[in-house]
C-alpha positions as CSV (number, residue, x, y, z in Angstrom):
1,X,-10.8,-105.2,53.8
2,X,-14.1,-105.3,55.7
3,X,-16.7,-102.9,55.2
4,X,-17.9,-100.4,57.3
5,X,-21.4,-101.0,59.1
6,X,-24.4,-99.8,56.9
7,X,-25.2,-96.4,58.9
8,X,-26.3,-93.2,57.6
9,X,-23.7,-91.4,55.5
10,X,-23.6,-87.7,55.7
11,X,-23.0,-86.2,52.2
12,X,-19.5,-84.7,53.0
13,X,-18.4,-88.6,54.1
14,X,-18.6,-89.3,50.0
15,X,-15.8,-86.6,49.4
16,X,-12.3,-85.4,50.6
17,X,-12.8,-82.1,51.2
18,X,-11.6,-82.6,55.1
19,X,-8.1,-83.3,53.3
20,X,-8.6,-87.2,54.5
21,X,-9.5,-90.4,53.7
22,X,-12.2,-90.3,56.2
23,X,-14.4,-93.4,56.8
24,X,-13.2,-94.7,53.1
25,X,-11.3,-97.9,53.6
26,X,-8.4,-99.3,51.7
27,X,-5.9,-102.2,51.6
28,X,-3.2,-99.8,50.4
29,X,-3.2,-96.6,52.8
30,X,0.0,-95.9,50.9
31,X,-1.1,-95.4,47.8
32,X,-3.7,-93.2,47.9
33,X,-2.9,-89.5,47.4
34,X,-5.5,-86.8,48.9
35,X,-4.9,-83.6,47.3
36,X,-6.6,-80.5,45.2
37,X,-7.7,-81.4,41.7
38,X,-6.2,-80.1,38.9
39,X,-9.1,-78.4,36.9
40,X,-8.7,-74.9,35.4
41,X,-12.0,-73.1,37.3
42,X,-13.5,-75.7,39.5
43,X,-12.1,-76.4,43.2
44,X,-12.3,-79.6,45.0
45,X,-10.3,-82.2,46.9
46,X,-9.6,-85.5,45.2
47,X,-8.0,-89.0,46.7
48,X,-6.3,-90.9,43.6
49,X,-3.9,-93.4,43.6
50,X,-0.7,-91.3,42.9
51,X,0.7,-91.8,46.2
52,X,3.3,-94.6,45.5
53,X,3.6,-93.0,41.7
54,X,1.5,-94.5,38.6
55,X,3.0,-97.9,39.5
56,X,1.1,-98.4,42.9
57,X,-1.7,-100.3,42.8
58,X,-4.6,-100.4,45.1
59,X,-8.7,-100.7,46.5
60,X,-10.5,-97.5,47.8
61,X,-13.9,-98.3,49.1
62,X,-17.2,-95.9,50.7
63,X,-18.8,-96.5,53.3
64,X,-22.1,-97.6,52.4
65,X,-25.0,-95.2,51.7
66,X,-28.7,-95.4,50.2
67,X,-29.5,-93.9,46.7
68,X,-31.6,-91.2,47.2
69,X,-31.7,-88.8,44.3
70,X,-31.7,-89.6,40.5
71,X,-28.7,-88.5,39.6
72,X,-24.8,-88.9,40.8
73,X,-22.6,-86.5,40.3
74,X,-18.7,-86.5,40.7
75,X,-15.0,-85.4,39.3
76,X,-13.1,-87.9,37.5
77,X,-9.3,-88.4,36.1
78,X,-6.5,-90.7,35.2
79,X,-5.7,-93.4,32.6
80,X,-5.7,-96.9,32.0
81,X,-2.9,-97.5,30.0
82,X,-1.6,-100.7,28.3
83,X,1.8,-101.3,26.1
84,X,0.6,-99.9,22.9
85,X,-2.2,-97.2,24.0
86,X,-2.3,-94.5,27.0
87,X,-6.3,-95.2,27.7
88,X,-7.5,-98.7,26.6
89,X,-7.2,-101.1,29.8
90,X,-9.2,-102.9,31.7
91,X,-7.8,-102.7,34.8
92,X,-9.0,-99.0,36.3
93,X,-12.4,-98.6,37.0
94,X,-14.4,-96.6,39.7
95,X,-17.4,-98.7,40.6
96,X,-21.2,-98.0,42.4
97,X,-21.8,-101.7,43.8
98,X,-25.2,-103.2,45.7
99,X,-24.4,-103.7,49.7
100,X,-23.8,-106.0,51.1
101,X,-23.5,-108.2,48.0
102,X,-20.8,-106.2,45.7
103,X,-23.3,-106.7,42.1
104,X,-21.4,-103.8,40.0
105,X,-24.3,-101.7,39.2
106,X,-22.9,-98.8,37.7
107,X,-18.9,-99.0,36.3
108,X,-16.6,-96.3,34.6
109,X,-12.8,-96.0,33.1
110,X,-10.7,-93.2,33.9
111,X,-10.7,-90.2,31.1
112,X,-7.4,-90.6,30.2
113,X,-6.7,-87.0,31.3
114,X,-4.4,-85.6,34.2
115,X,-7.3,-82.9,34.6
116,X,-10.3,-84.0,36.0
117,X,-13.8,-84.2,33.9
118,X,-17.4,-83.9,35.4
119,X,-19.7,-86.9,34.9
120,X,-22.4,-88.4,36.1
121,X,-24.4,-91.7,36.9
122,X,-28.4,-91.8,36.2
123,X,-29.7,-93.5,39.2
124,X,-33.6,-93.6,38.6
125,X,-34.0,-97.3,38.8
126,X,-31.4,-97.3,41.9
127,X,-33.8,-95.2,44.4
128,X,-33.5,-96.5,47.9
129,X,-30.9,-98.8,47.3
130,X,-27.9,-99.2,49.4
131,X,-24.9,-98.7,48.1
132,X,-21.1,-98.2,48.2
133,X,-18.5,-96.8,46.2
134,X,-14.7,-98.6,44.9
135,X,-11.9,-97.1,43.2
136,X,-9.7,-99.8,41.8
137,X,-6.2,-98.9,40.4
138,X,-4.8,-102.1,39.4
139,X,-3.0,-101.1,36.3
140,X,1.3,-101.2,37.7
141,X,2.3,-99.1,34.8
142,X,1.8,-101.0,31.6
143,X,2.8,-98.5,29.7
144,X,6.6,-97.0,29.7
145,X,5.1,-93.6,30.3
146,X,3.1,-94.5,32.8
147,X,-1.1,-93.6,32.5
148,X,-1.8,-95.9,35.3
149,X,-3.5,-94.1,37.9
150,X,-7.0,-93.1,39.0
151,X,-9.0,-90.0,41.2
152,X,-12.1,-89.1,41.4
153,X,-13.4,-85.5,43.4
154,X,-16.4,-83.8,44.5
155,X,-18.7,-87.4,44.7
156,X,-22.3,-86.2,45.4
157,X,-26.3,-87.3,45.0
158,X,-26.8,-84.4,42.9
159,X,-30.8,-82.5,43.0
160,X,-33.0,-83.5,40.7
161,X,-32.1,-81.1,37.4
162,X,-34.9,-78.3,37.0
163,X,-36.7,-79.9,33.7
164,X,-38.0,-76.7,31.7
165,X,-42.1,-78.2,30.3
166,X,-41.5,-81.1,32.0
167,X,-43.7,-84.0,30.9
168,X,-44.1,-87.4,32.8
169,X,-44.4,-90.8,30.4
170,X,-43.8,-95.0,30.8
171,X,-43.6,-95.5,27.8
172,X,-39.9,-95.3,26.5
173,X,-37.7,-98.5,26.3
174,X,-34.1,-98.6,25.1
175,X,-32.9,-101.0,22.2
176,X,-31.1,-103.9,23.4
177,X,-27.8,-103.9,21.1
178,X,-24.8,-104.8,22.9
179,X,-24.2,-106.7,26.2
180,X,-23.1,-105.1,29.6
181,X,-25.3,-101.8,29.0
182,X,-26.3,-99.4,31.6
183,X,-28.8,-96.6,31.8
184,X,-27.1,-93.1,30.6
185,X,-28.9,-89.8,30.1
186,X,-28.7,-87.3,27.0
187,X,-29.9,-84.4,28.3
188,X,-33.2,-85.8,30.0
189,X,-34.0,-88.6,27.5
190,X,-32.4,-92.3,28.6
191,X,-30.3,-94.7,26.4
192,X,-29.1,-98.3,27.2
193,X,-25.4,-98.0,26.4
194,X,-23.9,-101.0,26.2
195,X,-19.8,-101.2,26.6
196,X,-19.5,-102.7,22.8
197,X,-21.4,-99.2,21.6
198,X,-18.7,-97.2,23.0
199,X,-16.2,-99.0,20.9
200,X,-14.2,-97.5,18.0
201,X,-16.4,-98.9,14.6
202,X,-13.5,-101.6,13.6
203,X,-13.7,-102.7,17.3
204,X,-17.4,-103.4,17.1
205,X,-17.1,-105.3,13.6
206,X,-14.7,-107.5,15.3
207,X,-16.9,-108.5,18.0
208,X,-20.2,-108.3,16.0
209,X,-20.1,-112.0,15.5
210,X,-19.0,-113.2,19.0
211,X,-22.6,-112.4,20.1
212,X,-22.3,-109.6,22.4
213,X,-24.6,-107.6,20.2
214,X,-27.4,-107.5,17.5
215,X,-25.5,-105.3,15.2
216,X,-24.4,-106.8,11.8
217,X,-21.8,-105.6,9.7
218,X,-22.1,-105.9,6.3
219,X,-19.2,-104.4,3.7
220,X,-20.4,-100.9,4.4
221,X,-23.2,-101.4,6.1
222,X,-24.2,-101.3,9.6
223,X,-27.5,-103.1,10.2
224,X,-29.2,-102.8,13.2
225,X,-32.7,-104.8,14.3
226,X,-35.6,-103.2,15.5
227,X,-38.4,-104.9,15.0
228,X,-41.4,-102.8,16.4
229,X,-43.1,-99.8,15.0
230,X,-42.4,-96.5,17.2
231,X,-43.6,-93.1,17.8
232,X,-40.4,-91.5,18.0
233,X,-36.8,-92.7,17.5
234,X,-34.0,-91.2,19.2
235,X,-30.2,-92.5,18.2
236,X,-27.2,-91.5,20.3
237,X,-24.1,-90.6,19.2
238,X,-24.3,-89.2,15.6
239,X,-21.1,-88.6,15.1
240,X,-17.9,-89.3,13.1
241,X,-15.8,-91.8,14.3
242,X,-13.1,-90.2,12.8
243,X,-13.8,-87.3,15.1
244,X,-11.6,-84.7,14.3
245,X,-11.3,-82.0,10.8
246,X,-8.4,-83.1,9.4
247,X,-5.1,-85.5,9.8
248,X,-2.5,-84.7,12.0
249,X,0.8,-82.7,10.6
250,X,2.3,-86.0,11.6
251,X,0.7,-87.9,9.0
252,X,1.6,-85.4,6.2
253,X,-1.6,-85.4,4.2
254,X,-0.4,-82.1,2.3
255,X,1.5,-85.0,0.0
256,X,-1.6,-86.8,-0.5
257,X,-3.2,-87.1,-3.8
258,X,-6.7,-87.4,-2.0
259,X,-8.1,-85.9,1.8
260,X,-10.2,-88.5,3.2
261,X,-9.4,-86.8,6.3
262,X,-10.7,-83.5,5.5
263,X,-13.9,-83.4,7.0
264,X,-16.0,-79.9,6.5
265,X,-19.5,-78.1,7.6
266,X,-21.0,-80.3,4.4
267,X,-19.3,-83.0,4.5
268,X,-21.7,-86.5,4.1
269,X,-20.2,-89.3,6.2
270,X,-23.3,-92.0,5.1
271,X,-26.9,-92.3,5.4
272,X,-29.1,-93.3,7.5
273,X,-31.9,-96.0,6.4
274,X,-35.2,-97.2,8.4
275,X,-35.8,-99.9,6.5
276,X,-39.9,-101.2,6.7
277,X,-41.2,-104.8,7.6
278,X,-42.9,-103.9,3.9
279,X,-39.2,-103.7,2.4
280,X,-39.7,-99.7,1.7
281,X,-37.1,-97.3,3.5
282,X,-36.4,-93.7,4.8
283,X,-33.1,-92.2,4.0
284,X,-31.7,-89.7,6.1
285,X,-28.5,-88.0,4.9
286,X,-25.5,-87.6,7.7
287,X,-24.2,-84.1,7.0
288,X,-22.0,-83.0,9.2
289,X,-23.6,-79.4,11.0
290,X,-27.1,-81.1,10.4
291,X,-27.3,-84.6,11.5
292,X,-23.7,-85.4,12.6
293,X,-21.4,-83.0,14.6
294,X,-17.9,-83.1,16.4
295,X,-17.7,-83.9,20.0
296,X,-13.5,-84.2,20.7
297,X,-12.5,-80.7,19.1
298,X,-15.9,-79.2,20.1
299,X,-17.1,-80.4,23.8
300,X,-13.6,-80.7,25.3
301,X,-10.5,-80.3,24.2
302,X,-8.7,-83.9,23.4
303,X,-4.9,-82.9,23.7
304,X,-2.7,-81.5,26.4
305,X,-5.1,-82.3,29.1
306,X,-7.7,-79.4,28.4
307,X,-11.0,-80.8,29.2
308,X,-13.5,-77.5,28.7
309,X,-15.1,-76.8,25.3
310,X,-13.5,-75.4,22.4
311,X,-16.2,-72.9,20.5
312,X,-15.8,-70.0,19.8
313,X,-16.5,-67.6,17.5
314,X,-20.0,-69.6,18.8
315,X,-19.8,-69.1,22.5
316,X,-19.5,-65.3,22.1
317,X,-21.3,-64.5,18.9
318,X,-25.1,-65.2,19.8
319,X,-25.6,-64.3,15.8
320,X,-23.2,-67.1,14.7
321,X,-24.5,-69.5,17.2
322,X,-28.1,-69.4,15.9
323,X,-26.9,-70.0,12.7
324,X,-25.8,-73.0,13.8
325,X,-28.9,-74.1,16.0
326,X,-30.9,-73.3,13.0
327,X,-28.9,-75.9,11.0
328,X,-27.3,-78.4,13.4
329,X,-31.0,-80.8,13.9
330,X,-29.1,-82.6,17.3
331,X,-29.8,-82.5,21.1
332,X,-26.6,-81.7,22.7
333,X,-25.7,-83.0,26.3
334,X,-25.4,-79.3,28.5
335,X,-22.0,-80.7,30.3
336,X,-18.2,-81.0,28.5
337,X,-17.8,-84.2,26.8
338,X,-14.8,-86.3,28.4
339,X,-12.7,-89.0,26.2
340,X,-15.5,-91.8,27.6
341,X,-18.6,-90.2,27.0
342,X,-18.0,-88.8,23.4
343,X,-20.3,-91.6,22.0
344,X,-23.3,-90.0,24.2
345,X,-22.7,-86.4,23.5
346,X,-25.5,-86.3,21.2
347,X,-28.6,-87.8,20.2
348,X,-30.8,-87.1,16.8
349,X,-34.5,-87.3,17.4
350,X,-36.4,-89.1,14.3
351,X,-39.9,-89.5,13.7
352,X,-40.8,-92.7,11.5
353,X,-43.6,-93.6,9.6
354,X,-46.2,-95.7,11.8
355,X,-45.5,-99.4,9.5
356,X,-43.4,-101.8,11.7
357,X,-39.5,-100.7,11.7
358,X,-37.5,-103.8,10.5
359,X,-33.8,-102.8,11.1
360,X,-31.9,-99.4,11.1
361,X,-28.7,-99.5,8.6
362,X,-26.0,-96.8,9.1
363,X,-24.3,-96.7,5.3
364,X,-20.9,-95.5,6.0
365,X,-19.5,-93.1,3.2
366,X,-15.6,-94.9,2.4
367,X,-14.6,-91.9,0.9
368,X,-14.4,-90.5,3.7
369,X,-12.4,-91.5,6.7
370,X,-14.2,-92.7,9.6
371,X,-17.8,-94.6,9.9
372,X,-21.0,-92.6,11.2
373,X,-21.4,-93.8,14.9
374,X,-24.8,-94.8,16.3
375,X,-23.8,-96.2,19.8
376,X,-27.3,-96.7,21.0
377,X,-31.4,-96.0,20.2
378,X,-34.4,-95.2,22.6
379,X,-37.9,-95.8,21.1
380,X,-41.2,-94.1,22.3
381,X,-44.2,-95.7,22.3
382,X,-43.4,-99.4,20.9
383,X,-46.0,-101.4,19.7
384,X,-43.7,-104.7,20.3
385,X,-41.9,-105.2,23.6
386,X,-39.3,-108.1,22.4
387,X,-35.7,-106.7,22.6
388,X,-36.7,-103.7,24.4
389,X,-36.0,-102.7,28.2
390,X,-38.6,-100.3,29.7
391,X,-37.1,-97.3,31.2
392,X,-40.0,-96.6,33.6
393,X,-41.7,-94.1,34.7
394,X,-40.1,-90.3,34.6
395,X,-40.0,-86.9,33.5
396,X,-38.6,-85.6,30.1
397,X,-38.0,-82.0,28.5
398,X,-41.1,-81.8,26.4
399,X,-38.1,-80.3,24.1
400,X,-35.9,-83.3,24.6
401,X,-38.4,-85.4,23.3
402,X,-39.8,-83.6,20.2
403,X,-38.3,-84.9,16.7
404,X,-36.1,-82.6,14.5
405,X,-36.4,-85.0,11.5
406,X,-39.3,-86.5,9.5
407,X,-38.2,-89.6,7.9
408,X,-40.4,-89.5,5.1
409,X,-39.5,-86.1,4.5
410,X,-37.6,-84.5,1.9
411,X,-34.1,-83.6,3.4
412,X,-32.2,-80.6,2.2
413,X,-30.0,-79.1,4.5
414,X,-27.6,-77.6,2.1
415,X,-29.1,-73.7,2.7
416,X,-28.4,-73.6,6.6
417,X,-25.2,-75.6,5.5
418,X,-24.1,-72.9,3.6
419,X,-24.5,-69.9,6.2
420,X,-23.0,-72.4,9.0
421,X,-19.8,-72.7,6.1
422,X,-20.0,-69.2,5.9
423,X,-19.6,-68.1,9.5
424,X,-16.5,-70.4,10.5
425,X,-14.4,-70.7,7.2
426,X,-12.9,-67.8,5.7
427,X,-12.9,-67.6,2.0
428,X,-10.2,-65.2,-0.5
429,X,-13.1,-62.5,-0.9
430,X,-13.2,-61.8,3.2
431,X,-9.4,-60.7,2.9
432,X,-9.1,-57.0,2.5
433,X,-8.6,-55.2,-1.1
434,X,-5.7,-52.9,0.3
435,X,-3.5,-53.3,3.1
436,X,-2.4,-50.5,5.4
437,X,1.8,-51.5,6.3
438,X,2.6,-51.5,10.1
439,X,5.5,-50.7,11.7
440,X,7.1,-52.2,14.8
441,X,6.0,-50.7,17.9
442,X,8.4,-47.9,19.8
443,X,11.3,-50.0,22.1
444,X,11.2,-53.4,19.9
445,X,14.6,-53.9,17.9
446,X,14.2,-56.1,15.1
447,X,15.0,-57.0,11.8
448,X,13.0,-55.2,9.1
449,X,11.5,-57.5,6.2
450,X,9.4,-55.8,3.5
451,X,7.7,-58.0,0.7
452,X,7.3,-56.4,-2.3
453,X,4.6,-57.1,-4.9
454,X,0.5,-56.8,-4.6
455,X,-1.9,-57.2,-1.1
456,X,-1.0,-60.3,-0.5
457,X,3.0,-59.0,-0.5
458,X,2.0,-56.4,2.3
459,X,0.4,-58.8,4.2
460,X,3.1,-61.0,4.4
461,X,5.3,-57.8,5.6
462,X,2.7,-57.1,8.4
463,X,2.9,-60.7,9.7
464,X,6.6,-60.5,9.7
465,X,6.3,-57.2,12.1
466,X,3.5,-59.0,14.4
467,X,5.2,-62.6,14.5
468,X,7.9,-60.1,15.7
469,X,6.4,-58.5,17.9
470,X,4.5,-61.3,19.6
471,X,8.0,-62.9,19.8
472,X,9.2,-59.7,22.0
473,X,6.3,-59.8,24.2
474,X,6.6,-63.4,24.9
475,X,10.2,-62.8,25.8
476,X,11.1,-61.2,29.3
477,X,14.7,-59.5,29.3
478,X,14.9,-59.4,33.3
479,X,14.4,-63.3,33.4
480,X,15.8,-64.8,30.4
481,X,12.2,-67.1,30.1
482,X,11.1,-67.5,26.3
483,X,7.3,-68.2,26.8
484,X,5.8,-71.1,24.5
485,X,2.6,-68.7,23.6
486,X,0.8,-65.9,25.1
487,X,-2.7,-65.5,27.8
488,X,-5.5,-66.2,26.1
489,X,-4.4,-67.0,22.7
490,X,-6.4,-68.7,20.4
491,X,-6.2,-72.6,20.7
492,X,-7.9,-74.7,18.3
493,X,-8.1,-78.3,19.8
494,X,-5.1,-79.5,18.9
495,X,-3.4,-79.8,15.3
496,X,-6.6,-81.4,13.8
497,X,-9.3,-79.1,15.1
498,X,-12.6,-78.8,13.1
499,X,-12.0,-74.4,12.9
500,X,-13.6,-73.5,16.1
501,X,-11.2,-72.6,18.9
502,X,-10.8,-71.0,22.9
503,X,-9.2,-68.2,24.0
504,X,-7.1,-70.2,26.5
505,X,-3.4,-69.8,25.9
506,X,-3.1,-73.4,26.7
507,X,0.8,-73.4,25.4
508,X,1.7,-70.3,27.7
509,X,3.6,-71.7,30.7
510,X,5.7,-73.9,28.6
511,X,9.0,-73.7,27.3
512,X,10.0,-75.7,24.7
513,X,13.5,-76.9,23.5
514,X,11.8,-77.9,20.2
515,X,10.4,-74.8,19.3
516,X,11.4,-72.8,16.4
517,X,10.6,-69.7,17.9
518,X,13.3,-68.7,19.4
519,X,15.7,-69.6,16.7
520,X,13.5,-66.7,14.6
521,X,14.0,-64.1,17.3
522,X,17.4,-63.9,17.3
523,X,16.5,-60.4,16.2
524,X,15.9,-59.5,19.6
525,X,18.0,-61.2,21.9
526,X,18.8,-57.1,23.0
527,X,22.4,-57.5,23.6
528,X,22.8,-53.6,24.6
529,X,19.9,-54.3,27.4
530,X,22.0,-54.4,30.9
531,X,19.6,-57.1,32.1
532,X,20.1,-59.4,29.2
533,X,24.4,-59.2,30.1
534,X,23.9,-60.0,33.5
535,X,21.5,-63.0,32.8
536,X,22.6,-66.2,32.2
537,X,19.1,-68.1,31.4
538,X,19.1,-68.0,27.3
539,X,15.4,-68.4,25.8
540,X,14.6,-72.3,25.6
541,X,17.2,-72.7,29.0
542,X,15.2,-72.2,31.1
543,X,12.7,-75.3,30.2
């Protein structure tokens, strides 16, 4: 497949909005599919390889162009699928390589979603280089359910981002912990992220002693050299591993005789320790809504292909969401999160004591399930250089940059802890003293339940009339069609959500055999209704 002559590339000749291939190239015409993304609010037209099913296999390459802004911005979607997982290959990747001579400078897996996710490539070091872009689907369908396919959307050098008080400084290097890292950006602050840092924590034990990277596991302790005293410290990711609230139904932790799983506003998943040269140390306490957040239930939604963020009552109450700015002491990247960039949806900004730092150990809690996640560090102002790569020269957030933890300090979150708990759990004292009993509204024939006994008795008979009720309105007479859920209902992320949710009805379209719904409304299948007679599509039928 020979590449096109280096000329100047319009803009519009990176994307698909012509409804073509264009001046892209491939070995596999075939196979590649141009079409319009599926996204719920954005519009674009994406080329993925889809055109000979998930088992067509194939090379879509650019023409080449220079790098001319700091930033790349694009659409991404598919999966990588092997025997035992839906998204844990190595065989899909979309790739920024050097032209003429094909060095992989920039490399990343599909989300593992049918709905495209925005992301992005920092390109500051790249500036007036020439470039090209490959999609590579060589995955034939590994998996019996396929998840071997890749697209991408939208591709664009993207304007430098307005910086609020920007400030300009050299003197910011990133750790070097694992091998085959590249340059991402949280927010405006950089991070060298190597491949083994996005790894699940039992993954990275595995390889810790295969020498792809400096970390050391010890029992439950995560040691990580540093080796340099430092102005500030900045440590991506800061999250559970276990990133969810609770187990899946599946599991069936209500027999359990302990919750590791449960994981609440509070909750300590380990410490954090900057351990001296002089063998003294800083302890930081991970509390989750202080120093350790959510990223899969909170920044996109990790089931059923939703990939926009899931957080309410915080989106919409600006009262509740300043309680949680006031407590939660991370930066948070501005964009959704997608399934590969969870480990760099955060960053917590430290500052040390000015002795030489020895090491940073993550102590992981075991009572808990999960490990905390550190995936990679930035220092500013190093007085040592050895295992560090300079970022360069470039311009920060003043914000960004500021720490939101004193090392030395004393740390007790528990009071902003408290009103964050406050705000998103309900406790037995919100529930009202006396409950008023409703009655089904005028046209909707039902079966009458009333529980007898105190307030909780009457509340139970009020959700038997609006479970029925909801049931009526999700069923159409004229049609037959027994809707899964309703517009805009809450959705909370999936079964294991953290108690945030989106007003997204995500289960609406669907009609599902398995559901029990339909089996409960048998109160209102309206048998005197002269459209129900005449139509022959019963409830769950129609799926």
């Amino acid at each position: 497949m020979a590449l096109l002559a280096g000329a100047a590339v319009q803009a519009s000749e990176l994307d698909f909005e012509s409804g073509t291939l264009g001046k892209w190239q491939t070995d596999k015409p075939q196979v590649w599919q141009v079409s319009a993304m599926n996204h719920p609010s954005e519009k674009a037209i994406a080329a993925c390889s889809l055109g000979q099913g998930e088992a067509g296999t194939g090379t879509l390459r650019s023409p080449s162009f220079t790098i001319t802004s700091t930033r790349q911005a694009f659409f991404i979607a598919g999966a990588d699928g092997t025997a035992e997982n839906t998204n844990d290959g190595e065989s899909n990747f979309f790739y920024l390589k050097s032209h003429p001579d094909g060095e992989i400078l920039r490399k990343m897996s599909p989300p593992g979603t049918a709905v495209y996710s925005k992301a992005q490539w920092d390109t500051v070091d790249l500036l007036d280089r020439k470039v090209y872009l490959e999609l590579v689907d060589g995955n034939p369908g590994l998996n019996p359910r396929g998840f071997a396919w890749i697209g991408i959307a939208g591709y664009h050098q993207d304007e430098d981002a307005v910086i609020s008080d920007p400030v300009t400084r050299d003197d910011l290097y990133g750790v070097d912990i694992d091998s085959e890292a590249e340059v991402v950006l949280c927010r405006s602050v950089p991070f060298s992220l190597g491949q083994k840092g996005t790894l699940a924590p039992h993954a990275m034990i595995a390889i810790s002693n295969q020498g792809d990277t400096t970390r050391r596991f010890e029992g439950d302790k995560e040691i990580i050299p540093i080796g340099t005293s430092a102005e500030s410290l900045y440590l991506l990711g800061m999250i559970n591993s276990w990133d969810f609230g609770l187990a899946h139904w599946g599991e069936h932790p209500e027999f359990w005789d302990e919750r590791p799983d449960q994981i609440f506003v509070g909750s300590e998943i380990g410490q954090l320790e900057i351990r001296y040269a002089d063998g003294k140390s800083d302890i930081v306490p991970l509390k989750i809504g202080a120093t350790a957040w959510f990223v899969q239930a909170w920044a996109y939604g990790p089931t059923h292909s939703w990939t926009q963020s899931v957080q309410e009552p915080f989106a919409s109450r600006t009262d509740y969401r300043k309680i949680l700015d006031d407590s939660l002491k991370l930066k948070e990247q501005p964009s959704n999160a997608t399934s590969s960039t969870v480990p760099q949806h955060f960053y917590l900004a430290v500052k040390p004591r000015s002795e030489k730092i020895e090491s940073i150990i993550i102590h992981n809690n075991t009572k808990l399930r999960g490990r905390p996640v550190v995936s990679a560090i930035t220092l500013a102002n190093p007085n040592g250089k050895k295992g560090l790569s300079a970022f360069g020269k470039r311009t920060f957030s003043k914000a960004d940059l500021e720490p939101q933890i004193t090392s030395s300090a004393k740390h007790d979150f528990s009071p902003q802890l408290k009103k964050l708990a406050r705000v998103l759990y309900t406790r037995e004292s919100d529930l009202p003293k006396k409950v008023e009993l409703i009655d089904f509204p005028a046209g909707i024939k039902a079966a009458k339940i009333r529980f007898k006994g105190d307030r909780f008795a009457d509340m139970l008979s009020n959700i038997w009339v609006a479970n029925l009720t909801t049931m009526a309105e999700k069923f159409k007479p004229e049609t037959g069609i027994f809707w899964e859920s309703t517009p805009k209902y809450p959705w909370y992320g999936g079964y294991n959500g953290i108690g945030t949710w989106a007003p997204v009805g995500i289960y609406y379209p669907g009609v599902f055999p398995r559901c029990s719904d339909h089996y409960a409304s048998l109160p209102l299948r309206l048998v005197d209704s002269p459209e129900r007679s005449l139509n022959y599509i019963d409830f769950v039928d129609n799926g």
